[in-house]
C-alpha positions in Angstrom: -83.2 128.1 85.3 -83.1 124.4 84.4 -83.3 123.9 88.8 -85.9 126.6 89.0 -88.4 124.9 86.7 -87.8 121.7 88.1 -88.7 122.9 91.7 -91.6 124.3 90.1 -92.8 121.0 88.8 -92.1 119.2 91.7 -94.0 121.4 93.9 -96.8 121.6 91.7 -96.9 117.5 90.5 -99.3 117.0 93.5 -101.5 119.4 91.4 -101.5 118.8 88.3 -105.5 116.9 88.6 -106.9 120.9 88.3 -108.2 122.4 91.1 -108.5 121.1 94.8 -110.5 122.7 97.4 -109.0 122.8 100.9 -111.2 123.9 104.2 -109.7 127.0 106.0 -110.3 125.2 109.2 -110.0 121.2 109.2 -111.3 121.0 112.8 -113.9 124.0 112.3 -114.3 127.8 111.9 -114.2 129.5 115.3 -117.2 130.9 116.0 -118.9 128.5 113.6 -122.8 127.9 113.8 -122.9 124.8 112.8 -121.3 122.0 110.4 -122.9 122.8 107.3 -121.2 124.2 104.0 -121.9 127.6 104.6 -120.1 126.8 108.2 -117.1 125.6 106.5 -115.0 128.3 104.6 -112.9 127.2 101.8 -109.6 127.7 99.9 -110.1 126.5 96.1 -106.3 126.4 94.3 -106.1 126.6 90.8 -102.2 126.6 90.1 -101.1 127.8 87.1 -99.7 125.3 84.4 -96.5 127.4 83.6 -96.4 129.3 86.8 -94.4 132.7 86.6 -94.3 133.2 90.8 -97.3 135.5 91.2 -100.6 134.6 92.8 -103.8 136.2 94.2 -106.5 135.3 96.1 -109.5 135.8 94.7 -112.5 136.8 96.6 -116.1 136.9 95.0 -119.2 139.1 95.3 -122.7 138.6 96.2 -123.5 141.2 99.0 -122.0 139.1 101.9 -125.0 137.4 101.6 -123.9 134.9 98.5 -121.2 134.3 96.5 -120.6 134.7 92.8 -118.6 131.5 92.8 -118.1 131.0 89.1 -118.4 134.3 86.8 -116.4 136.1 89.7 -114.2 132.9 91.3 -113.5 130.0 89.0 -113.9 132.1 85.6 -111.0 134.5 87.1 -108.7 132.0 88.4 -108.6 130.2 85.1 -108.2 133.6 83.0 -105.1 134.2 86.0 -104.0 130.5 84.9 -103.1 131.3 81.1 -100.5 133.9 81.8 -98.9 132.1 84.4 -100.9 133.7 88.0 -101.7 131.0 90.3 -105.2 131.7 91.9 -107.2 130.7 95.4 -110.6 131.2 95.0 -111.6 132.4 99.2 -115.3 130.7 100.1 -115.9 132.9 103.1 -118.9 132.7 105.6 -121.5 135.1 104.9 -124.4 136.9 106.7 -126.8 137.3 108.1 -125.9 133.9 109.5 -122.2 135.6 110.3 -120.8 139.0 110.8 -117.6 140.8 110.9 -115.3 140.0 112.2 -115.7 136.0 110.5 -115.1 137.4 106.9 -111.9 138.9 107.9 -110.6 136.3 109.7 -111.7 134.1 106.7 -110.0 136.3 104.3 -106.5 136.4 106.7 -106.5 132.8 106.9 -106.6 132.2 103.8 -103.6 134.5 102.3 -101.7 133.2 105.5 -102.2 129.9 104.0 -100.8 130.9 100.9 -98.0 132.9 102.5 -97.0 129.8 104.6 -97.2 127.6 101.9 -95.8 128.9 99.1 -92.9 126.5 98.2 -96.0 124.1 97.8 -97.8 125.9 95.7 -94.5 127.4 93.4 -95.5 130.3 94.1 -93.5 133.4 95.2 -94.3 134.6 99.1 -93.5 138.3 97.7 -95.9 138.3 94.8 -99.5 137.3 96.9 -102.3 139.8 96.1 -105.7 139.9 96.6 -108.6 140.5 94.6 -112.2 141.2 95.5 -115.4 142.2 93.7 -118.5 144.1 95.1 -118.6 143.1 99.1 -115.7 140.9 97.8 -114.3 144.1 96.7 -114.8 145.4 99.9 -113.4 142.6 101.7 -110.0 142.9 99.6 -110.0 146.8 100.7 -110.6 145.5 104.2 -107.8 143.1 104.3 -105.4 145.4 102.7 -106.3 148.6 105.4 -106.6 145.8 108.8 -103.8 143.5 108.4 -101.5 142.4 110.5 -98.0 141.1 110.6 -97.7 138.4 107.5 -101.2 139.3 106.6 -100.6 142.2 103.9 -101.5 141.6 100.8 -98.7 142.4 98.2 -100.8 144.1 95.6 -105.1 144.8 95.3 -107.2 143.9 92.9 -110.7 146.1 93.2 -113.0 145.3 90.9 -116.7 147.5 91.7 -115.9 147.2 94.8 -118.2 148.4 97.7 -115.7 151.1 100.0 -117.8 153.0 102.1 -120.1 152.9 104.8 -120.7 156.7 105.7 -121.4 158.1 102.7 -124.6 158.8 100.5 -122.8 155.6 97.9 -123.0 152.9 100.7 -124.1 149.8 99.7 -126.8 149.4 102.5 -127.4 145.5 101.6 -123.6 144.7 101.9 -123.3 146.2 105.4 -126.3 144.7 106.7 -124.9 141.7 106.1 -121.8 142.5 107.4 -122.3 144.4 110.7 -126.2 143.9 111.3 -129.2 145.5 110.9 -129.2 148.5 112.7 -125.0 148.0 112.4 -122.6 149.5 115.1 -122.1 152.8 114.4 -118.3 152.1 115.1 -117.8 149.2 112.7 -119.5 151.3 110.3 -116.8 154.0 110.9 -114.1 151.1 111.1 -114.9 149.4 108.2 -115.0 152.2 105.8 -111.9 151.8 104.3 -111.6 154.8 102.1 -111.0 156.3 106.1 -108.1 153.8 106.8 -105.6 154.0 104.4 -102.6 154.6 104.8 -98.7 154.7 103.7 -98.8 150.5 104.1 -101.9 149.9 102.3 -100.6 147.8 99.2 -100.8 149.1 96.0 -103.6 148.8 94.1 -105.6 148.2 90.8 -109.5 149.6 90.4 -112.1 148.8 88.1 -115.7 150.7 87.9 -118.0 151.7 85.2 -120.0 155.1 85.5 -123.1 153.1 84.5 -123.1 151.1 88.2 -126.4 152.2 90.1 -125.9 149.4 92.1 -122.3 149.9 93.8 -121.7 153.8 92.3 -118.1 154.1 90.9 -117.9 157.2 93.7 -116.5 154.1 96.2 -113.6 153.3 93.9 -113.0 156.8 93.7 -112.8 157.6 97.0 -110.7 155.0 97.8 -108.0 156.0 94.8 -107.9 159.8 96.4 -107.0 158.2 100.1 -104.4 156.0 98.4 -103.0 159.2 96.5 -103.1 160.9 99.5 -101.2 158.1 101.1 -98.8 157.8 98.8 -100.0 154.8 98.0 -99.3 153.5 94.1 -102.7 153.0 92.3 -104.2 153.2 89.0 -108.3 153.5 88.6 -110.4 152.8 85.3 -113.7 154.2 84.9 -115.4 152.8 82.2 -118.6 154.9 80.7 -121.3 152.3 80.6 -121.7 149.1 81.9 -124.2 147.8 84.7 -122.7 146.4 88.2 -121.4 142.7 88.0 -119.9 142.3 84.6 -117.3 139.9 85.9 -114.8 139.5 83.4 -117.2 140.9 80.6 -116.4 138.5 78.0 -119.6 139.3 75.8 -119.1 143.0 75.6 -116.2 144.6 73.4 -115.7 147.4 75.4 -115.9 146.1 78.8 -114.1 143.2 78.0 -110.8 145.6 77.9 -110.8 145.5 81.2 -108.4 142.6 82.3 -106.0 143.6 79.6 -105.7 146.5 81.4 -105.0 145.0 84.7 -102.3 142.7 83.0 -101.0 145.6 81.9 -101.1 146.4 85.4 -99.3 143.7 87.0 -96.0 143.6 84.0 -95.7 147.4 85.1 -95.3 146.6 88.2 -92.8 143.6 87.8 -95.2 140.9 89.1 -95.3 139.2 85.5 -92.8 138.8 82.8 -93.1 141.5 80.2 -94.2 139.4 76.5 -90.7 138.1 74.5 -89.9 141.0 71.5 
């Protein structure tokens, strides 16, 4: 134990400032459009202070046309921090500057990164998941249905998140954004993920309140039928009321359940330490 925290402070000393911000692609994105900072997508670490091996990637909403940086980024990571989760905060390129596929590949690179560096970051290469809200929701869902080898994500984190593209609860903004407007009917088909789940799809945490007009709670709970369908491990809250974008939802008692619930979660399923009786 005494060699494990050790390691854990060696690798972390480098650190131990608070968060640094790393570009996904010190030479440039491919594809990129340019050399500004919307060009340059980003990897923001916030490593826990007593880390317990787990870590997710964090991506934030804004219609993949902005990014909810703080209430659904830094505010996250840091309530990750206090139990021990090591965070990455994913800055991806957004439209209608970009379209899919630069999202993805932002989102790949950046738990490759993780993966590949784990040791470095004390972290544990089995215990990576990802977490999205709204489009960042539905980027999560996209990375955990089109991954490829080293890519999967080893749990999900879906919080609102926007599913499905060929349904009457599509998020019409979000795949604008994403595909173009009018979008190719097969990247609409493609990237509704509720349609490409399967066996491997990781398993998976969802959060939706009955009161979103915005993103309708019928996207998390299509997805949770094709993961029960699957086979796939996955446990869905629906809370009554609440509008879309309550982040972490400090201000309301109700709402603000929420996290405990995916804590709860996550000691279930052995990727924290159960509390000390």
């Amino acid at each position: 134990m005494r060699f494990v925290l050790l390691l854990s402070f060696v690798c972390c000393a480098a650190w131990a400032q608070g968060p640094k911000t790393e570009l996904l692609y010190p030479n440039g994105a491919p594809g990129a459009m340019g050399t500004e900072a919307l060009d340059q997508p980003s990897l923001t670490a916030y490593l826990a202070p007593n880390p317990n091996g787990a870590a997710v990637m964090v991506c934030p909403g804004g219609g993949y046309g902005g990014l909810s940086m703080e209430k659904e980024g830094s505010a996250v990571a840091e309530w990750f921090n206090s139990f021990g989760v090591s965070a990455f905060v994913l800055k991806y390129r957004l439209g209608p500057r970009y379209h899919h596929p630069a999202m993805l590949d932002d989102a790949r690179r950046g738990i490759t990164m993780i993966r590949t560096r784990a040791k470095e970051f004390g972290v544990d290469p089995a215990k990576i998941g990802v977490m999205g809200f709204s489009a960042g929701g539905h980027l999560a869902s996209t990375l955990s249905t089109h991954f490829r080898a080293g890519e999967r994500p080893d749990f999900a984190v879906l919080v609102y998140p926007v599913i499905s593209f060929t349904t009457r609860y599509t998020h019409s903004g979000s795949m604008f954004n994403l595909l173009g407007n009018p979008p190719d009917p097969t990247q609409v088909w493609d990237l509704s993920n509720e349609l490409k789940v399967t066996a491997q799809t990781p398993p998976t945490f969802l959060f939706h309140t009955s009161g979103d007009t915005g993103v309708p709670a019928e996207n998390s709970i299509l997805y949770y039928l094709a993961l029960r369908s699957a086979g796939v491990q996955a446990e869905l809250h629906i809370y009554q009321n609440g509008p879309h974008g309550v982040g972490l939802a400090k201000q309301d008692p109700v709402l603000s359940t929420w996290p405990a619930r995916l804590k709860d979660w996550m000691m279930v399923r052995g990727l924290i330490p159960a509390p000390a009786r």
